[in-house]
C-alpha positions in Angstrom: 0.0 0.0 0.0 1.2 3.7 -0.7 1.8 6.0 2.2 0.3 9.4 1.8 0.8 11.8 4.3 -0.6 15.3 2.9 2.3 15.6 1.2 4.1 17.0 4.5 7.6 14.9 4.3 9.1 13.3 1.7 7.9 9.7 2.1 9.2 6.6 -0.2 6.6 3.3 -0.1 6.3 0.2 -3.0 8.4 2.4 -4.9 6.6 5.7 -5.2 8.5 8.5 -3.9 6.0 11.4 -3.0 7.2 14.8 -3.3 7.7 17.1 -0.2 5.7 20.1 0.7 8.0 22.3 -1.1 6.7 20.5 -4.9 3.2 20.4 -4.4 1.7 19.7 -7.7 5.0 17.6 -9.0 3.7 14.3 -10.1 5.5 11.2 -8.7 7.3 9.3 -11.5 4.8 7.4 -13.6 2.4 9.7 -13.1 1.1 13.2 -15.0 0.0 16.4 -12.8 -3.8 17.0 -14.3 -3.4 19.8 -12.1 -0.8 22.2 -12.6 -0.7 24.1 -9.5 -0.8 27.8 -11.7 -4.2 27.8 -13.7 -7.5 25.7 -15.0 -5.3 24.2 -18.1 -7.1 21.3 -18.9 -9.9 20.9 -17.5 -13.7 22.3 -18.7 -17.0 22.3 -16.8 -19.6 19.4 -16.9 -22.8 18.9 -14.6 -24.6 15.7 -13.7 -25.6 15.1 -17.3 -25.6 11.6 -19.1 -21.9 11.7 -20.9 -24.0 10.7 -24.3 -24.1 14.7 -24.4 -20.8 15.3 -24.7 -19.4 11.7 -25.8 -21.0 11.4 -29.2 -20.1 14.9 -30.8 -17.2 15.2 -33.0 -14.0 17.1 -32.2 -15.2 20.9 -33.1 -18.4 20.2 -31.2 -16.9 19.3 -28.5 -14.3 21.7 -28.6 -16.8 24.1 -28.6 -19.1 23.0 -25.9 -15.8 22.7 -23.3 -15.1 26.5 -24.5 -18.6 27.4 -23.3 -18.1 25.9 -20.4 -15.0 27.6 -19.3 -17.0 30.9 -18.6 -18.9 28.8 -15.8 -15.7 27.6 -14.6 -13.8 30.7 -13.7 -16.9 32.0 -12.1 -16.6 29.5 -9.6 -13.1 27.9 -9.6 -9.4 29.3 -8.8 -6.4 28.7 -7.9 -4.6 30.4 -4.7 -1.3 29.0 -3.4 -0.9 25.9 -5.9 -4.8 24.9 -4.6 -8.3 24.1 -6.6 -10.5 25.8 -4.6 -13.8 26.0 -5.9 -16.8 28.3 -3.7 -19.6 25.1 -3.6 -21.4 26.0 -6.5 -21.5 25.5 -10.6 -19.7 23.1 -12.5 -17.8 20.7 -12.2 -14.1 20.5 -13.2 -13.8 18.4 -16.0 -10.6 17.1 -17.5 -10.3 17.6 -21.2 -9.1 14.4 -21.4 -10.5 11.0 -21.4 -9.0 8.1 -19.8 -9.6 3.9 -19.3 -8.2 2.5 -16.8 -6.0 3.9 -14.2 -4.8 4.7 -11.0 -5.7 8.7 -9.6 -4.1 10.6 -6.1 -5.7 13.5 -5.1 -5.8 15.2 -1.8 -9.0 17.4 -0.7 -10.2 19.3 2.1 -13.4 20.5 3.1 -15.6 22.6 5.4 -19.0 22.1 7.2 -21.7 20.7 5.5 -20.3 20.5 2.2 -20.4 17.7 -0.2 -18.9 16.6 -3.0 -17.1 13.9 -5.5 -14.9 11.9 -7.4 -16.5 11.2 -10.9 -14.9 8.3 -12.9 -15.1 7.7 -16.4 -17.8 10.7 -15.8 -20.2 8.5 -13.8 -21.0 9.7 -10.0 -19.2 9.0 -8.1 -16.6 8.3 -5.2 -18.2 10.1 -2.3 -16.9 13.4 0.2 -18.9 13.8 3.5 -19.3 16.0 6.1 -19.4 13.0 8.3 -20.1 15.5 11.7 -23.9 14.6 12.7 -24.1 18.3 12.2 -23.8 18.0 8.7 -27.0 16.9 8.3 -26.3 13.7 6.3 -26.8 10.8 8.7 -29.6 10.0 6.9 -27.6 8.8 4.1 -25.0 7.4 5.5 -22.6 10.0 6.0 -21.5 8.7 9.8 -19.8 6.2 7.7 -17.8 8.1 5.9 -16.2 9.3 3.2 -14.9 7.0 -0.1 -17.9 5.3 -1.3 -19.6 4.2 -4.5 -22.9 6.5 -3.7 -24.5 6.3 -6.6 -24.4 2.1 -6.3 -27.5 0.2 -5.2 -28.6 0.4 -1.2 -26.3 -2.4 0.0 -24.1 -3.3 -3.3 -20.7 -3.5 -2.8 -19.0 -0.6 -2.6 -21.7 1.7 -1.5 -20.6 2.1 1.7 -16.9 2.3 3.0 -15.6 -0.6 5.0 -14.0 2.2 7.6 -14.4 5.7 8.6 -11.1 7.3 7.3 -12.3 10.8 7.2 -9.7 13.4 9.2 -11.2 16.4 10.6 -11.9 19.7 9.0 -8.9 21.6 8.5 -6.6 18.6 7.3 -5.9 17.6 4.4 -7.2 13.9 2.8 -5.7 11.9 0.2 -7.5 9.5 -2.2 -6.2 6.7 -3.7 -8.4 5.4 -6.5 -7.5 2.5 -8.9 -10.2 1.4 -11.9 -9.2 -1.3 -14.2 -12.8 -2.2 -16.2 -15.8 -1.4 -14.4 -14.0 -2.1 -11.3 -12.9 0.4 -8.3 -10.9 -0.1 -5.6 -10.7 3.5 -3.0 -8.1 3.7 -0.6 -8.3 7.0 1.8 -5.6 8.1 4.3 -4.1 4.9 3.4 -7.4 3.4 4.7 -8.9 0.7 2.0 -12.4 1.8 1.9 -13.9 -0.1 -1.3 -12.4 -3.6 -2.5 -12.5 -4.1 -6.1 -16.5 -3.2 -6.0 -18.0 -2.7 -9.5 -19.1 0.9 -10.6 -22.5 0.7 -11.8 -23.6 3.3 -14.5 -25.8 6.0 -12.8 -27.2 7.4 -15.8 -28.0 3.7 -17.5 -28.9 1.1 -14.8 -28.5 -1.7 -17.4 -25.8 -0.6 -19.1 -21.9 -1.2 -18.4 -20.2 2.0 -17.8 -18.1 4.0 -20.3 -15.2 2.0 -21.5 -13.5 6.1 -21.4 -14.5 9.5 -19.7 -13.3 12.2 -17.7 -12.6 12.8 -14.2 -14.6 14.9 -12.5 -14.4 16.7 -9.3 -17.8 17.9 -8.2 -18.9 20.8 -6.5 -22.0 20.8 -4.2 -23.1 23.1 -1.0 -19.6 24.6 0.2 -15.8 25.0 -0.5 -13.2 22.8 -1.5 -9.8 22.8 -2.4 -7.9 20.3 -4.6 -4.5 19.7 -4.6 -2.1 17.2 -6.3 -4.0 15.5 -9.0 -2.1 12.7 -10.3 -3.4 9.9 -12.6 -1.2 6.9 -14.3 -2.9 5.4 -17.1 -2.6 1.6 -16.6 -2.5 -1.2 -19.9 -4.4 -4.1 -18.9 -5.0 -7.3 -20.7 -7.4 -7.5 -22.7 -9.6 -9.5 -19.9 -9.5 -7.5 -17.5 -10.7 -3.9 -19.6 -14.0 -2.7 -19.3 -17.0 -4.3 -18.3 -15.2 -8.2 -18.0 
């Protein structure tokens, strides 16, 4: 398992070495930066909308809808000391590439009674809590924390974390998320909190989900900052890609 510590110390586990505070945004070797640490470079602003909207146009289309988007974006998003921060409201970041299977680090923090996500492959999502009972999110499950498959069926695997790994407001957390296929395993503050559950496709109950698609980080009800964004695309065999 990969030690992540907020990125306070340089740490060096199965391999990885993970930079110190001093190069935020640096990816580890293997891995790109989708985040740069200066601007919104590549990345555009998409909703809770099925990704048939945005999959099936051709190049200029597309290029033209992520353009549009962009005004949305700086609206709500910006970057202050080498952070995403994003005020809880209107799109969400959208990279302008697509990927397949890989493995993504990002580290996040939150305030009160926010909430937010991880989209994969554009589908909703690995989940972010306030997991306080004053948060207001008991109801749906929020005491056990953050990392979940949400958007899976009531009692799938996946939908719920196996711990509470959550630290508490003010600190930073860092995601681990591997997807090979249709299959997600979440690690957070080096905490596994789904094993190898399958992603189910929120917008098409039936349907496998996209063998390609974004990542999305969502916005929803109050700030949150973003900070090294690292993805490594991964080549699987051909049994083990989407939807096997």
């Amino acid at each position: 398992m990969m030690l992540r510590t907020g990125m306070l110390v340089a740490l060096v586990a199965g391999g990885l070495v993970v930079p110190s505070q001093a190069e935020q945004n640096v990816a580890p070797e293997g891995f790109v930066a989708l985040f740069n640490g200066a601007d919104l470079a590549g990345w555009w602003g998409w909703g809770t909308k099925h990704y048939k909207h945005y999959a099936d146009l051709d190049a200029e289309a597309l290029a033209k809808l992520q353009e549009e988007s962009r005004t949305n974006i700086r609206q709500h998003w910006r970057v202050e000391d080498g952070e995403l921060t994003n005020d809880g409201h209107g799109l969400y970041l959208t990279t302008n590439k697509f990927y397949g299977d890989f493995e993504l680090l990002v580290d996040y923090k939150t305030v009160p009674k926010a909430d937010s996500g991880i989209y994969l492959r554009g589908i909703p999502q690995v989940q972010i809590w306030d997991v306080t009972e004053e948060g207001g999110s008991w109801r749906f499950g929020s005491a056990k924390g953050s990392g979940g498959l949400w958007n899976n069926a009531p009692g799938s695997k996946g939908k719920d974390p196996l711990v509470l790994a959550d630290r508490p407001f003010g600190q930073w957390n860092s995601f681990r998320i591997t997807m090979i296929g249709d299959v997600v395993t979440v690690y957070l503050n080096d905490q596994l909190v789904v094993d190898q559950a399958r992603l189910r496709n929120f917008f098409e109950k039936q349907s496998p989900v996209p063998a390609t698609g974004p990542i999305q980080l969502q916005t929803h009800g109050g700030e949150i900052r973003w900070r090294n964004i690292f993805l490594r695309e991964l080549k699987t065999a051909p049994e083990t890609t989407a939807n096997k």
